[in-house]
mmCIF file of the C-alpha atoms, coordinates in Angstrom:
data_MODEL
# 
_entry.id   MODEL 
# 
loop_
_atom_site.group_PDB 
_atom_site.id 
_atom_site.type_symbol 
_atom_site.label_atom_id 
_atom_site.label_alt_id 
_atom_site.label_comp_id 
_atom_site.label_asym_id 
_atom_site.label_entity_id 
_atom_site.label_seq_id 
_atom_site.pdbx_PDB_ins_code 
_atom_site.Cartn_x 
_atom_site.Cartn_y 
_atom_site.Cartn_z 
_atom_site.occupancy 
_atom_site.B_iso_or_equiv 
_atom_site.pdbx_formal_charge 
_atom_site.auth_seq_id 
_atom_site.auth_comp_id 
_atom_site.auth_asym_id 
_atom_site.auth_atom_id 
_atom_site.pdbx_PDB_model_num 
ATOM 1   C CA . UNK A 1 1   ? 15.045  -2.804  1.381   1.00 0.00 ? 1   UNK A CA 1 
ATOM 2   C CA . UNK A 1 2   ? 12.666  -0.129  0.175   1.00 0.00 ? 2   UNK A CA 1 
ATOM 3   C CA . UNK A 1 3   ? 9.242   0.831   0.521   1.00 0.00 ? 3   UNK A CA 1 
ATOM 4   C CA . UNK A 1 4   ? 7.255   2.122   -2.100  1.00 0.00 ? 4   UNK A CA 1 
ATOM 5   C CA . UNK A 1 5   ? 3.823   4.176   -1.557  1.00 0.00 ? 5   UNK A CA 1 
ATOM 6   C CA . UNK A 1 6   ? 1.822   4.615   -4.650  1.00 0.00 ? 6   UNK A CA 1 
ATOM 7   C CA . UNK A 1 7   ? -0.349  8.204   -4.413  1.00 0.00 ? 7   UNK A CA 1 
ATOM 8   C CA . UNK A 1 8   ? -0.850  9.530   -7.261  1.00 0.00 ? 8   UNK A CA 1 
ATOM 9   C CA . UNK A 1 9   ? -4.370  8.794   -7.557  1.00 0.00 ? 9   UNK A CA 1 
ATOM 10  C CA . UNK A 1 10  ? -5.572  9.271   -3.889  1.00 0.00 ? 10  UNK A CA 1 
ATOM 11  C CA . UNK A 1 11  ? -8.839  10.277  -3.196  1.00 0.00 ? 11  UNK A CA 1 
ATOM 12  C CA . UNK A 1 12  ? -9.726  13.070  -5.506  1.00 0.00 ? 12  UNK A CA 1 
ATOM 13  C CA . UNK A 1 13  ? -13.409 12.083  -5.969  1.00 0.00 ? 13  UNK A CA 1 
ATOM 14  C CA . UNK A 1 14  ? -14.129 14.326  -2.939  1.00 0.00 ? 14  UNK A CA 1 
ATOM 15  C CA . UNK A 1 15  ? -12.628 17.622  -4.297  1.00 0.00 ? 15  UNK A CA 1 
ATOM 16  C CA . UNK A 1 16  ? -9.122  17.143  -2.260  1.00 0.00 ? 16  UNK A CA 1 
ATOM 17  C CA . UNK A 1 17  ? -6.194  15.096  -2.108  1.00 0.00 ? 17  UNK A CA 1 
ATOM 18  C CA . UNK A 1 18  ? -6.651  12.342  0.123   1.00 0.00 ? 18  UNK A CA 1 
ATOM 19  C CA . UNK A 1 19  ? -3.015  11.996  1.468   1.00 0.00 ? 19  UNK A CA 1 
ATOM 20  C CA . UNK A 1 20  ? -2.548  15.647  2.578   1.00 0.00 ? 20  UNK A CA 1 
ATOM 21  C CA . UNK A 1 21  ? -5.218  15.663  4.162   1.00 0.00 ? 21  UNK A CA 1 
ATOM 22  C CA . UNK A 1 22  ? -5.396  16.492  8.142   1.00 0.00 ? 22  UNK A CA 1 
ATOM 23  C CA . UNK A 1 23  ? -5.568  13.009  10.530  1.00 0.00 ? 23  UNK A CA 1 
ATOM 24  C CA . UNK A 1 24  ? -5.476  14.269  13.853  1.00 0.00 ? 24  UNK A CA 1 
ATOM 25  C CA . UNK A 1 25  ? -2.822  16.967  13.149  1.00 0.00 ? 25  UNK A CA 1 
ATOM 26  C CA . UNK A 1 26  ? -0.639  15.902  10.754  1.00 0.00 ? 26  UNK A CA 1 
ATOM 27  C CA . UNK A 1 27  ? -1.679  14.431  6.708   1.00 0.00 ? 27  UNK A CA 1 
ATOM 28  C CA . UNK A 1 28  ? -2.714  11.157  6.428   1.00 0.00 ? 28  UNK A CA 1 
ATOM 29  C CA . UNK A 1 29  ? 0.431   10.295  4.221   1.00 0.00 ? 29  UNK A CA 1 
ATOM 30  C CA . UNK A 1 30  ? 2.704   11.030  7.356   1.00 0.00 ? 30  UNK A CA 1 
ATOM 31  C CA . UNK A 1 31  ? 0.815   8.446   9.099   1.00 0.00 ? 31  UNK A CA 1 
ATOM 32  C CA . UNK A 1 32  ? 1.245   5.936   6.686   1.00 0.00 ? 32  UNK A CA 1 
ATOM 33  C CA . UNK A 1 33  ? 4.834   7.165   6.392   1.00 0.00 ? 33  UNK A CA 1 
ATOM 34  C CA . UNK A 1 34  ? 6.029   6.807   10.284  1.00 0.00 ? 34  UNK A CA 1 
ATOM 35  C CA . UNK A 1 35  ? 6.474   2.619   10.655  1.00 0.00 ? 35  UNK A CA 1 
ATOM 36  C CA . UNK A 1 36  ? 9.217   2.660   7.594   1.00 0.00 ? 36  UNK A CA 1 
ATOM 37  C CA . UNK A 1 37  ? 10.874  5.827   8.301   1.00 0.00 ? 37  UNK A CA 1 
ATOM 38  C CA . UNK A 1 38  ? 11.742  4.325   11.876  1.00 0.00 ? 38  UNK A CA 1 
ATOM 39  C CA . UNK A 1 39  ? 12.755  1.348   10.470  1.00 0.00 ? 39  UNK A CA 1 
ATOM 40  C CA . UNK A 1 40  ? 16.228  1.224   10.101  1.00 0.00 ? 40  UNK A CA 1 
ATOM 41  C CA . UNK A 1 41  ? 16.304  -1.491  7.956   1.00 0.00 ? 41  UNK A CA 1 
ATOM 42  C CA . UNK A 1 42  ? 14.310  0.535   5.027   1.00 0.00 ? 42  UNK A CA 1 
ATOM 43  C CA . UNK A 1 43  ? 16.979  2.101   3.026   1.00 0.00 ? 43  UNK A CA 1 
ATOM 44  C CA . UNK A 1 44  ? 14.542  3.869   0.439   1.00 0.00 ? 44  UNK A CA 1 
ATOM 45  C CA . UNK A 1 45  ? 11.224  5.159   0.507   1.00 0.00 ? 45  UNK A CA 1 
ATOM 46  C CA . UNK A 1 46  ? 9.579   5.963   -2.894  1.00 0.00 ? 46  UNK A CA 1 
ATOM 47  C CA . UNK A 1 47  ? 6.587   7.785   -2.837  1.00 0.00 ? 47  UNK A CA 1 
ATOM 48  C CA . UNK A 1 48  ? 4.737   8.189   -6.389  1.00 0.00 ? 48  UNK A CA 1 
ATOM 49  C CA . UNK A 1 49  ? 2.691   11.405  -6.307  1.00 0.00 ? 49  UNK A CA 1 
ATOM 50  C CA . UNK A 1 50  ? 0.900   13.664  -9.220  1.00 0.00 ? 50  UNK A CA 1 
ATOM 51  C CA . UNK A 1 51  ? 3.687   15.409  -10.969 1.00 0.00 ? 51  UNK A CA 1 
ATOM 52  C CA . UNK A 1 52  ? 2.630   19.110  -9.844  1.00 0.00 ? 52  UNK A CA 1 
ATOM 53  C CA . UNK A 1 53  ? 3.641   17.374  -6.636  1.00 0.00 ? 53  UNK A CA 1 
ATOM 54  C CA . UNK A 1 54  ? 6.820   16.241  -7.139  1.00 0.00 ? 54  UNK A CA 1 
ATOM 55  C CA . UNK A 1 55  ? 7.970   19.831  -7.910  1.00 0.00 ? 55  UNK A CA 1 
ATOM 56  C CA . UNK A 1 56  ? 6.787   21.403  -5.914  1.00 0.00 ? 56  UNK A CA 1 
ATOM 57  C CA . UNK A 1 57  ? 6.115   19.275  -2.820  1.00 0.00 ? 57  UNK A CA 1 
ATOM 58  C CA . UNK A 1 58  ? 4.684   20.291  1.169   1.00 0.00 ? 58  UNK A CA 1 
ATOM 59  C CA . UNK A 1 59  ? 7.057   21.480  3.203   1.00 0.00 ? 59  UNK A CA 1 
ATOM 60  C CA . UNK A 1 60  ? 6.689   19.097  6.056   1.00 0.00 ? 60  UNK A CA 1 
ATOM 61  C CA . UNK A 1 61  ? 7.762   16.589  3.551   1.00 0.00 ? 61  UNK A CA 1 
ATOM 62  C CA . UNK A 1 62  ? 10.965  18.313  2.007   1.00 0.00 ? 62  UNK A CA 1 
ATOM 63  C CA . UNK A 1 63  ? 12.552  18.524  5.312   1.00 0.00 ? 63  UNK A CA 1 
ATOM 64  C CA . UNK A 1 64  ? 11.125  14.754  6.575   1.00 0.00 ? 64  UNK A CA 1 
ATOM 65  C CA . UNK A 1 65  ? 14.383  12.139  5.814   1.00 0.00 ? 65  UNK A CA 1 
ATOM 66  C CA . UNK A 1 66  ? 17.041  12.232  3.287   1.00 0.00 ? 66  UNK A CA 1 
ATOM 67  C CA . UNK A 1 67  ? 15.496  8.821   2.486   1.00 0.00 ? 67  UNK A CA 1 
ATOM 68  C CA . UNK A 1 68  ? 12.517  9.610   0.458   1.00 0.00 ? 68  UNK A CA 1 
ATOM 69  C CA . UNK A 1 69  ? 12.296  10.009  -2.965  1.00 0.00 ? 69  UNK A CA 1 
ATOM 70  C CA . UNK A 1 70  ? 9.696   11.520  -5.088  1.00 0.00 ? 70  UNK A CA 1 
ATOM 71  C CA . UNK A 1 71  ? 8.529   10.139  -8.401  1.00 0.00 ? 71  UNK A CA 1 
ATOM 72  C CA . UNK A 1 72  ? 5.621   11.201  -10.906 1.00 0.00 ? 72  UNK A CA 1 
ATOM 73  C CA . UNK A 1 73  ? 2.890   8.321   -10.762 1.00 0.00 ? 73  UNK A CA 1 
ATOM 74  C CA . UNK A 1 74  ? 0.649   7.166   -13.565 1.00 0.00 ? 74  UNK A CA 1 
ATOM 75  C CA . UNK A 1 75  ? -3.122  6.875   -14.475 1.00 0.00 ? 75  UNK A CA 1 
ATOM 76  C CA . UNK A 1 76  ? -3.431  3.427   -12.802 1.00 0.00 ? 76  UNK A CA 1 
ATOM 77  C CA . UNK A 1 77  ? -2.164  2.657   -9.169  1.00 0.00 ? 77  UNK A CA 1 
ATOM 78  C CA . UNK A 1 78  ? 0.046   -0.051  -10.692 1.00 0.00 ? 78  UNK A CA 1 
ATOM 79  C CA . UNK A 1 79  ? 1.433   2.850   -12.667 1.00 0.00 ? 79  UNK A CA 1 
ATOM 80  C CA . UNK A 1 80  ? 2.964   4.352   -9.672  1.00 0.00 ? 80  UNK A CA 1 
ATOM 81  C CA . UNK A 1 81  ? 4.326   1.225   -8.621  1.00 0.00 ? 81  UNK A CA 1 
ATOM 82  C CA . UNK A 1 82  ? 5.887   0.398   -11.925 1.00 0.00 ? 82  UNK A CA 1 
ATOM 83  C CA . UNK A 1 83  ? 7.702   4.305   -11.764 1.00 0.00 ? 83  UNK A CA 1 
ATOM 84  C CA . UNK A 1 84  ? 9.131   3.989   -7.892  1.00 0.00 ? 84  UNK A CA 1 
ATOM 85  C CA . UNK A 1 85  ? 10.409  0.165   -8.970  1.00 0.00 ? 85  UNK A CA 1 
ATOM 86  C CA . UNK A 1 86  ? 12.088  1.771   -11.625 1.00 0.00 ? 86  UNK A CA 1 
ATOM 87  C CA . UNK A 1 87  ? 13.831  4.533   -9.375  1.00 0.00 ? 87  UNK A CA 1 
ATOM 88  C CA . UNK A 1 88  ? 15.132  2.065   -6.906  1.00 0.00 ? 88  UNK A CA 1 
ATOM 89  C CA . UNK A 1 89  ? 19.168  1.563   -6.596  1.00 0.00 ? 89  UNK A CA 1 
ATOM 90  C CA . UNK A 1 90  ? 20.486  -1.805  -7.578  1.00 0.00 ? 90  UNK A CA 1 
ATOM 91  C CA . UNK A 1 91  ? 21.187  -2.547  -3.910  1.00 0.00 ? 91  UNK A CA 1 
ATOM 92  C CA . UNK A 1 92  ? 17.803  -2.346  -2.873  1.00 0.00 ? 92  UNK A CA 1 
ATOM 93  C CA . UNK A 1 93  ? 16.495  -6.729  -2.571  1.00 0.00 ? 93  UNK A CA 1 
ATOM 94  C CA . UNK A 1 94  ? 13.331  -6.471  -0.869  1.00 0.00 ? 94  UNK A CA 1 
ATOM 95  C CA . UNK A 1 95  ? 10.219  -4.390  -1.811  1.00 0.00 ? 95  UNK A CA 1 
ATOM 96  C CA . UNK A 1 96  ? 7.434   -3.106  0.395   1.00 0.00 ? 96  UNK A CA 1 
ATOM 97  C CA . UNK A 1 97  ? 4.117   -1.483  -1.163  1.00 0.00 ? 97  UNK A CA 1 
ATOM 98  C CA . UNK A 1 98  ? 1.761   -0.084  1.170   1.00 0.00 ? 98  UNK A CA 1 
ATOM 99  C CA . UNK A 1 99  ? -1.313  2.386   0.332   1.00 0.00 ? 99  UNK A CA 1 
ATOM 100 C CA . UNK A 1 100 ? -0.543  6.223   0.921   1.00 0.00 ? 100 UNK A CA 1 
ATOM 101 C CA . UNK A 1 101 ? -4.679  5.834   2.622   1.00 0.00 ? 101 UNK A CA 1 
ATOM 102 C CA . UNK A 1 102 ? -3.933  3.667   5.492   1.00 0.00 ? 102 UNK A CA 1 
ATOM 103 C CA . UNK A 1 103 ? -2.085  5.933   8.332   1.00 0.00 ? 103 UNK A CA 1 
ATOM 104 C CA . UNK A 1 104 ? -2.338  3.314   10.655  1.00 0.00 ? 104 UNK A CA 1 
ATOM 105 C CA . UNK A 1 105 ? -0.440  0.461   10.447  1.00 0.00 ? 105 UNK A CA 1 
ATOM 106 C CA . UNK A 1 106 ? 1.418   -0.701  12.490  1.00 0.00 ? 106 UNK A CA 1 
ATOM 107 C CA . UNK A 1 107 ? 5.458   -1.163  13.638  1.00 0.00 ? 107 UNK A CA 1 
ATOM 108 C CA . UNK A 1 108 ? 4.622   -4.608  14.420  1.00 0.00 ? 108 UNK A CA 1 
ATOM 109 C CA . UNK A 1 109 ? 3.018   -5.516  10.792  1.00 0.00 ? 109 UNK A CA 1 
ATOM 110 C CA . UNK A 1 110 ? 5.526   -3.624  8.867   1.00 0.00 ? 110 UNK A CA 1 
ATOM 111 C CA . UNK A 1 111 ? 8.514   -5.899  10.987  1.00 0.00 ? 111 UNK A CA 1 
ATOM 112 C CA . UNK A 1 112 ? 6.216   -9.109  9.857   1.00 0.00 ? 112 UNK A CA 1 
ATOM 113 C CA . UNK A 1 113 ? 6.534   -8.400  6.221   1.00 0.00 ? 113 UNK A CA 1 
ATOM 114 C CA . UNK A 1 114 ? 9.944   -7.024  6.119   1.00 0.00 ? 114 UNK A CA 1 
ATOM 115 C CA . UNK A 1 115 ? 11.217  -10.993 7.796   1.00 0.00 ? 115 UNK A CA 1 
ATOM 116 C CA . UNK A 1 116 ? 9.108   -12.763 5.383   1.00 0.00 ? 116 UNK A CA 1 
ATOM 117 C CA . UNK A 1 117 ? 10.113  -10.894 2.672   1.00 0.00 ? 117 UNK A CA 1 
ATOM 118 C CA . UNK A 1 118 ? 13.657  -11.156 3.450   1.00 0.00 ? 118 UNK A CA 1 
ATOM 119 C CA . UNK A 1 119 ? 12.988  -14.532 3.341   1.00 0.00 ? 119 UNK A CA 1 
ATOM 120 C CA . UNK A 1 120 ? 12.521  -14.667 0.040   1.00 0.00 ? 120 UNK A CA 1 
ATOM 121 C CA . UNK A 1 121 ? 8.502   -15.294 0.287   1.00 0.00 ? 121 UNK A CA 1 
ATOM 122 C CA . UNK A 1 122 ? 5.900   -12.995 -1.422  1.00 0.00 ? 122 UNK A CA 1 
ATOM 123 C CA . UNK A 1 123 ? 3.679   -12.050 1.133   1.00 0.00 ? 123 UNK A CA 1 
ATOM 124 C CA . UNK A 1 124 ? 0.303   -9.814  1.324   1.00 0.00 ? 124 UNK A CA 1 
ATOM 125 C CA . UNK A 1 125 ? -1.034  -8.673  4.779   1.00 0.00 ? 125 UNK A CA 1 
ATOM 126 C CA . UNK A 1 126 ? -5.002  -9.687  4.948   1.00 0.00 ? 126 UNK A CA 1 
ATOM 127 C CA . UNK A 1 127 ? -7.626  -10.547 7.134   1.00 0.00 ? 127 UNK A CA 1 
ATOM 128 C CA . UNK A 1 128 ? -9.679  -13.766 7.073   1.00 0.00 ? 128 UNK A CA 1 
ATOM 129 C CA . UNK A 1 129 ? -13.460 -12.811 5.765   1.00 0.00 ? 129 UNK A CA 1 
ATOM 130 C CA . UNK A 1 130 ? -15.858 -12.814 8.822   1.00 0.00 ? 130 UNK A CA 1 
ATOM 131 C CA . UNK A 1 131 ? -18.791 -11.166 7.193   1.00 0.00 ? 131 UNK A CA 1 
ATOM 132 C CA . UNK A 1 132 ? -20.780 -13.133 4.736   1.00 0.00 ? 132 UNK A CA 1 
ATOM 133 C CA . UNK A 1 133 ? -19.912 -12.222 1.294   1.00 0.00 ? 133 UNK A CA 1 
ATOM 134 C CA . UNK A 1 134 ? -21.729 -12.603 -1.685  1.00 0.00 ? 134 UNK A CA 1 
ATOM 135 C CA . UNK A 1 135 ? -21.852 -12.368 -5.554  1.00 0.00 ? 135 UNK A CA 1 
ATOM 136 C CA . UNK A 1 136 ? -24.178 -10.487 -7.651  1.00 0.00 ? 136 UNK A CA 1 
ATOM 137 C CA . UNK A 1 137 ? -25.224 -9.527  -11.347 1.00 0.00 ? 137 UNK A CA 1 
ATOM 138 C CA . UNK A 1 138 ? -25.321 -6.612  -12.939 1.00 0.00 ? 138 UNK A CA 1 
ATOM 139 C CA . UNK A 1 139 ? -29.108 -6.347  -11.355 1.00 0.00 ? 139 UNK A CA 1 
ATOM 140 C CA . UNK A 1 140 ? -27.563 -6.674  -7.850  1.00 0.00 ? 140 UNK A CA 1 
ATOM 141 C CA . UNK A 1 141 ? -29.215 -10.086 -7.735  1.00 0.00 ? 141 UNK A CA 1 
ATOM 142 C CA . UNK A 1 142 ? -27.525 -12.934 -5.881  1.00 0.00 ? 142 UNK A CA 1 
ATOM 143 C CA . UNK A 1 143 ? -25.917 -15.017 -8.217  1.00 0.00 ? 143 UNK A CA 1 
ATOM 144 C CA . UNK A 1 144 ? -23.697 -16.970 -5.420  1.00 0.00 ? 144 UNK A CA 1 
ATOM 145 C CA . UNK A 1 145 ? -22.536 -16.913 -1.883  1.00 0.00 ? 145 UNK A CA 1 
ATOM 146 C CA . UNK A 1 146 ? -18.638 -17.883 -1.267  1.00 0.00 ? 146 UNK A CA 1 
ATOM 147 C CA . UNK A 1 147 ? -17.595 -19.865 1.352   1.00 0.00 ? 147 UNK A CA 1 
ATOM 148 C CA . UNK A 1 148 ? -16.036 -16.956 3.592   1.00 0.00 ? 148 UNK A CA 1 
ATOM 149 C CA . UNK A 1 149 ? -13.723 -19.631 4.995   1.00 0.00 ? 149 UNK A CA 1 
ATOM 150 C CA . UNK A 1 150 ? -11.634 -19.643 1.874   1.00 0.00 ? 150 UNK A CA 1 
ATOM 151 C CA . UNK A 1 151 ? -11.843 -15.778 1.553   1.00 0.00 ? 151 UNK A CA 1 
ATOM 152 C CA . UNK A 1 152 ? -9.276  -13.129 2.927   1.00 0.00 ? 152 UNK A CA 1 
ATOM 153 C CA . UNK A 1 153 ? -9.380  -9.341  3.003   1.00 0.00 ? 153 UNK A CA 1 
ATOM 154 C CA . UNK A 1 154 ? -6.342  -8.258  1.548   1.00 0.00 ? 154 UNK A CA 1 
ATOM 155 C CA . UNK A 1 155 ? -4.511  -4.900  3.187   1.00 0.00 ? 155 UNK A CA 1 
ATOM 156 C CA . UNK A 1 156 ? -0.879  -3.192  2.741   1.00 0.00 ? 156 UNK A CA 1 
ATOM 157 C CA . UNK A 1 157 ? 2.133   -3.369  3.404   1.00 0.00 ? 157 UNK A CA 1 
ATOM 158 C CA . UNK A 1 158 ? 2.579   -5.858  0.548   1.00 0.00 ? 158 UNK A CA 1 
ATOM 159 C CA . UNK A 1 159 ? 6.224   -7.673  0.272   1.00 0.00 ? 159 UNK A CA 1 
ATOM 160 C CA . UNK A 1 160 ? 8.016   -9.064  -2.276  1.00 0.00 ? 160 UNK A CA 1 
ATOM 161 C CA . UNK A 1 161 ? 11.673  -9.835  -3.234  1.00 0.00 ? 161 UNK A CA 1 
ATOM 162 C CA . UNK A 1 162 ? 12.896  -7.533  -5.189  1.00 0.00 ? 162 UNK A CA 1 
ATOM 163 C CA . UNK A 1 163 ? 13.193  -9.418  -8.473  1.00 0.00 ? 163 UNK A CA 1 
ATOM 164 C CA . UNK A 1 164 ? 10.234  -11.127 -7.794  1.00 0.00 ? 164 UNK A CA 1 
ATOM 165 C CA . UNK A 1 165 ? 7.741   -8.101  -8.396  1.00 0.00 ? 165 UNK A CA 1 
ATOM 166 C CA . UNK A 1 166 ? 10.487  -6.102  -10.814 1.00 0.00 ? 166 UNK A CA 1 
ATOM 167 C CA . UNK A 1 167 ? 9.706   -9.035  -13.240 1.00 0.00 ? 167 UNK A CA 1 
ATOM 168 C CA . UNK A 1 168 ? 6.376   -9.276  -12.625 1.00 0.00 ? 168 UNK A CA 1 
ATOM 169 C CA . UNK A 1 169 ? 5.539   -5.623  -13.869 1.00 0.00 ? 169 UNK A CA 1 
ATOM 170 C CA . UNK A 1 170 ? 7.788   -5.502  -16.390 1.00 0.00 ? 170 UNK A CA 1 
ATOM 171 C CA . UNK A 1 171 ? 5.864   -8.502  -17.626 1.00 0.00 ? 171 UNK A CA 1 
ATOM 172 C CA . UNK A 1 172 ? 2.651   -7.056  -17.484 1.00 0.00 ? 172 UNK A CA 1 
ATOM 173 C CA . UNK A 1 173 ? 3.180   -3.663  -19.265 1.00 0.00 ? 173 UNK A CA 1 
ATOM 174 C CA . UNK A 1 174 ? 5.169   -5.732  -22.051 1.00 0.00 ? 174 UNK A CA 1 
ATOM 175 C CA . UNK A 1 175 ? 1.711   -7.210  -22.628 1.00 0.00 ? 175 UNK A CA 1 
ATOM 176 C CA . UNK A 1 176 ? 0.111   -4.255  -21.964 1.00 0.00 ? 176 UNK A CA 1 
ATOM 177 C CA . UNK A 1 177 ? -2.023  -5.312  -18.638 1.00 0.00 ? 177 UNK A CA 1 
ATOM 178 C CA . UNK A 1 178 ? -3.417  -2.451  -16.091 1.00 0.00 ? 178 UNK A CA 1 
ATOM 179 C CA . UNK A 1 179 ? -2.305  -3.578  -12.604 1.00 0.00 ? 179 UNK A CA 1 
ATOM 180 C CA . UNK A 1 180 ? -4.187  -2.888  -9.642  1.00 0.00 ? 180 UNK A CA 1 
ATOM 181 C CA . UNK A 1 181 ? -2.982  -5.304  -7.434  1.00 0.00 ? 181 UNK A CA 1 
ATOM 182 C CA . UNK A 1 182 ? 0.472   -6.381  -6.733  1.00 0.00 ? 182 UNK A CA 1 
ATOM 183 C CA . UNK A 1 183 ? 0.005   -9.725  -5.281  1.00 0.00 ? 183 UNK A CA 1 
ATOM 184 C CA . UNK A 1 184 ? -2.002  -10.265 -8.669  1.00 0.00 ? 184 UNK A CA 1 
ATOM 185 C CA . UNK A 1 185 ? 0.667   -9.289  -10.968 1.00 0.00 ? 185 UNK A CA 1 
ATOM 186 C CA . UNK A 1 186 ? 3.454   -11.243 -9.217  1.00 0.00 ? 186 UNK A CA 1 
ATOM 187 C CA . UNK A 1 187 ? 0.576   -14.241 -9.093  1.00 0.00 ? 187 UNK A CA 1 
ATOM 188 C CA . UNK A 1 188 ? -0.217  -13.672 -13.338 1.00 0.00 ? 188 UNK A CA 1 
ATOM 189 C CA . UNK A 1 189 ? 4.030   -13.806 -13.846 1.00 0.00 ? 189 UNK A CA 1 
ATOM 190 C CA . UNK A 1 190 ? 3.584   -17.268 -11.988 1.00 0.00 ? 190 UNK A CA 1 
ATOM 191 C CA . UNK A 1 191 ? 4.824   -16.360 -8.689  1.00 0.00 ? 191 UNK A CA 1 
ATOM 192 C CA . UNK A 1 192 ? 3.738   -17.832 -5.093  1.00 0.00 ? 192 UNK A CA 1 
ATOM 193 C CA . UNK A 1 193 ? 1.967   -15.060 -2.563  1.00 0.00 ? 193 UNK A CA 1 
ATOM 194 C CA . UNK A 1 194 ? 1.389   -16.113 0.630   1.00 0.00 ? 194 UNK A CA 1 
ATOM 195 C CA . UNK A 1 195 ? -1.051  -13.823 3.248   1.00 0.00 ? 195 UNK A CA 1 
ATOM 196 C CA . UNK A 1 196 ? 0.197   -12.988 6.627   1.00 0.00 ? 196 UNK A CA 1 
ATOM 197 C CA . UNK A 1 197 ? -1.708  -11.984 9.270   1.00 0.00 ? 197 UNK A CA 1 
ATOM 198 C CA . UNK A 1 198 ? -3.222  -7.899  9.018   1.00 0.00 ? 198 UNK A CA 1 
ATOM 199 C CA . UNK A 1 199 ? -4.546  -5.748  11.829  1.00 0.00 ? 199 UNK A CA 1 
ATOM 200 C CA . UNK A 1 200 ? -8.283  -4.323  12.372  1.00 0.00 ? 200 UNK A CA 1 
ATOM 201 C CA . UNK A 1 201 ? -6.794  -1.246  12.880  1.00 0.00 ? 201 UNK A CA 1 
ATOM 202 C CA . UNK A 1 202 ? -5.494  -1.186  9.591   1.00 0.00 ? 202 UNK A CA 1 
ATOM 203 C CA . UNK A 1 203 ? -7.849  0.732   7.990   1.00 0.00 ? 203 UNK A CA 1 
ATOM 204 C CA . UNK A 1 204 ? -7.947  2.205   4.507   1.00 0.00 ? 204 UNK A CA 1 
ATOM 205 C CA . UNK A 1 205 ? -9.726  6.121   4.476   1.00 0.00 ? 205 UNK A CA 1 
ATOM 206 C CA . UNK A 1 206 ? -12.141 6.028   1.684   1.00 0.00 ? 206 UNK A CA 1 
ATOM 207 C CA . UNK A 1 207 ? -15.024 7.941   2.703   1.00 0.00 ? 207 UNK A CA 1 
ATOM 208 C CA . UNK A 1 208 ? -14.819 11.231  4.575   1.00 0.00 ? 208 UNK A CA 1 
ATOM 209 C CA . UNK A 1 209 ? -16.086 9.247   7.720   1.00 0.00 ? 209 UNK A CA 1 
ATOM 210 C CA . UNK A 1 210 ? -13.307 7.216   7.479   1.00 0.00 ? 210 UNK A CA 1 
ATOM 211 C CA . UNK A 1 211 ? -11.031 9.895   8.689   1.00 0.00 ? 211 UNK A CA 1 
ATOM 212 C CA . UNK A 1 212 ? -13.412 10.043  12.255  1.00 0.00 ? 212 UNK A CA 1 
ATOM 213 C CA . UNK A 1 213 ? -12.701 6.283   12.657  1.00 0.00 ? 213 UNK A CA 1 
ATOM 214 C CA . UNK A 1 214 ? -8.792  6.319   12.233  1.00 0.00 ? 214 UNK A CA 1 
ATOM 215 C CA . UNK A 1 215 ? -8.834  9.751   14.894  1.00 0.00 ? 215 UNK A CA 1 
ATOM 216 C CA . UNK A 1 216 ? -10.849 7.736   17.685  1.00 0.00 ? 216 UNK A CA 1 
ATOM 217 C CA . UNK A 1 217 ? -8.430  4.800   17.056  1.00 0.00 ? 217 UNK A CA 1 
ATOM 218 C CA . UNK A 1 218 ? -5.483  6.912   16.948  1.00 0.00 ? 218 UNK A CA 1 
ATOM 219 C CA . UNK A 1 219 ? -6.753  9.090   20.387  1.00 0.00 ? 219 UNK A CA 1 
ATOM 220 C CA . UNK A 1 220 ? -7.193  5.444   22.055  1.00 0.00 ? 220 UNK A CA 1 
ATOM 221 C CA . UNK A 1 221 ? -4.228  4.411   21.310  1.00 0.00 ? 221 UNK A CA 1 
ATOM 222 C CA . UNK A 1 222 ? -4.884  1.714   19.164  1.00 0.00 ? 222 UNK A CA 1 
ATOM 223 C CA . UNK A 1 223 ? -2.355  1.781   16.254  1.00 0.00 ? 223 UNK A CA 1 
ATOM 224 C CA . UNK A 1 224 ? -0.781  -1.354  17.085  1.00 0.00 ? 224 UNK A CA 1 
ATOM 225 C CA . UNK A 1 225 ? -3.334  -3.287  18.528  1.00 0.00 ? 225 UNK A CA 1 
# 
């Protein structure tokens, strides 16, 4: 099995790229990294970064495990994803995708949605909605309110048989469709996605005060919690 981390696009709004950047000592990609690389069962890890990147990458990462692989991403996260499918080997059955921004999931979750994977299920790690959620107009007027108890926040990792998501991409750039989701991809190729239970703690950095949230969580020791 491999996993593949899209990047390419991460967090250059604020003037820096978002993985590289320091969490507590080390970039937030090596974070996000750590779970798969100590999993022995993850034979491949594809990470899709800009292409000034990909030659000529950090040190820390050169050195990191023979096991990584760099590829040049695209304009659109699903993009990336497309290019690191496309770089896996042939023996390679079950595909994880998990965002380069969230350093701290967890050993635990990653095990989760290797097994159901492996399976042969599609599966998307997600939290059930607690806050009430609702849907406005261009004029940020309330238009409706959703019943939460249907709704799910959707994290990474992301899981998929292999062929399962390999068709589903190649499907949508033969008809020419921007992906930004894989669960939605695999679900527009007709494909069943099931959630699995995600973690608080997973958190995705996308504001600068993000970064002070995932360094008080990873000081109290709350990765896998």
């Amino acid at each position: 099995m491999a996993a593949l981390i899209p990047a390419a696009g991460a967090g250059r709004r604020y003037g820096f790229f978002k993985p590289f950047q320091n969490l507590a000592g080390e970039p937030i990609l090596l974070h996000a990294l750590r779970p798969f690389l100590q999993d022995s069962r993850v034979k491949r890890v594809v990470i899709a970064l800009p292409a000034e990147y990909v030659s000529d990458p950090p040190d820390w990462m050169l050195a990191l495990d023979n096991r990584i692989e760099l590829v040049a991403g695209g304009e659109e996260r699903g993009d990336s994803v497309r290019n690191a499918l496309r770089a896996l080997p042939d023996d390679i059955d079950v595909v994880l995708v998990h965002d380069a921004a969230r350093p701290l999931v967890s050993a635990g979750l990653v095990d989760r949605a290797i097994r159901a994977a492996a399976a042969g299920e599609s599966v998307v790690a997600a939290l059930p909605a607690t806050d009430t959620l609702q849907e406005v107009d261009a004029g940020r007027r309330i238009i409706a309110t959703p019943d939460r108890a249907v709704l799910w926040l959707a994290q990474t990792p992301q899981a998929f048989p292999r062929a399962v998501i390999m068709a589903a991409y190649e499907r949508a750039d033969a008809d020419g469709v921007k992906a930004t989701d894989d669960a939605a991809v695999v679900l527009r190729n007709g494909g069943v996605v099931r959630v699995i239970e995600g973690e608080r703690t997973n958190i995705k950095i996308t504001v600068l005060s993000d970064l002070a949230v995932a360094e008080a969580l990873l000081r109290a020791g709350m990765r896998d919690a």
